[in-house]
C-alpha positions in Angstrom: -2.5 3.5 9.4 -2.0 0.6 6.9 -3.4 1.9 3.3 -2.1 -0.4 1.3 -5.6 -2.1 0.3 -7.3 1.2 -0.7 -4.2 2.4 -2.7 -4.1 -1.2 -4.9 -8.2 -0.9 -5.1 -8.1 2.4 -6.4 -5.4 1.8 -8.9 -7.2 -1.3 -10.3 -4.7 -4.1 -8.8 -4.9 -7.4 -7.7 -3.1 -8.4 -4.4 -1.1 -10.6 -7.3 0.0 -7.8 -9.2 1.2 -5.8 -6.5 2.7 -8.7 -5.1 4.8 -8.7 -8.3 5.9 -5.5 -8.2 7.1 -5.7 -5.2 8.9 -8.7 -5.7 7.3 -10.9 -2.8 4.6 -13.2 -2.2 0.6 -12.4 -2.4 0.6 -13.9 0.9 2.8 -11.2 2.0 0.6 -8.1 0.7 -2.7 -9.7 2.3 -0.8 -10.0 6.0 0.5 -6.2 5.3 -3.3 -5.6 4.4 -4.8 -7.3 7.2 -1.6 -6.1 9.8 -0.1 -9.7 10.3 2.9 -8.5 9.0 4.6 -4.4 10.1 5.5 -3.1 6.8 9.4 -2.0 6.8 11.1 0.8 5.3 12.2 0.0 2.3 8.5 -1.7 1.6 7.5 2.0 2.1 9.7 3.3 -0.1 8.7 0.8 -2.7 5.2 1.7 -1.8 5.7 5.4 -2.7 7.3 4.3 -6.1 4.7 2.6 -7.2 1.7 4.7 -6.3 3.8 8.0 -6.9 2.9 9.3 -3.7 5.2 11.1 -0.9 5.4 9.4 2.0 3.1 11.3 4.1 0.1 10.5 1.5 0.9 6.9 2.0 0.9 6.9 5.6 -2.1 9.3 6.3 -5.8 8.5 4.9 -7.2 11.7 2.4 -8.6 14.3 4.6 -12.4 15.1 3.1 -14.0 18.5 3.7 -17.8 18.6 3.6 -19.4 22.0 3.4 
């Protein structure tokens, strides 16, 4: 699953500014957003960096318990 969206929303960031962290387009980040483009890697590894998460947070969506 492609989180990349709700990881820049929730830290406040612009497709622009995570497009600059990453080195690459914003043109890029909206195709990863929208699944044009299959995010490689080492764009997954970058990913992690940046949000601080493991790579298992990135790639699964937060699992909600309602009682």
């Amino acid at each position: 699953m492609n989180r990349i969206k709700e990881l820049r929303t929730a830290a406040g960031m612009k497709q622009s500014e995570l497009a600059s962290l990453l080195h690459i387009g914003r043109t890029a980040i909206s195709n990863y957003e929208v699944g044009i483009r299959t995010i490689d890697t080492e764009m997954i590894n970058r990913l992690c960096e940046i949000f601080d998460l493991s790579l298992i947070h990135i790639s699964e969506p937060t699992r909600r318990v309602v009682i």
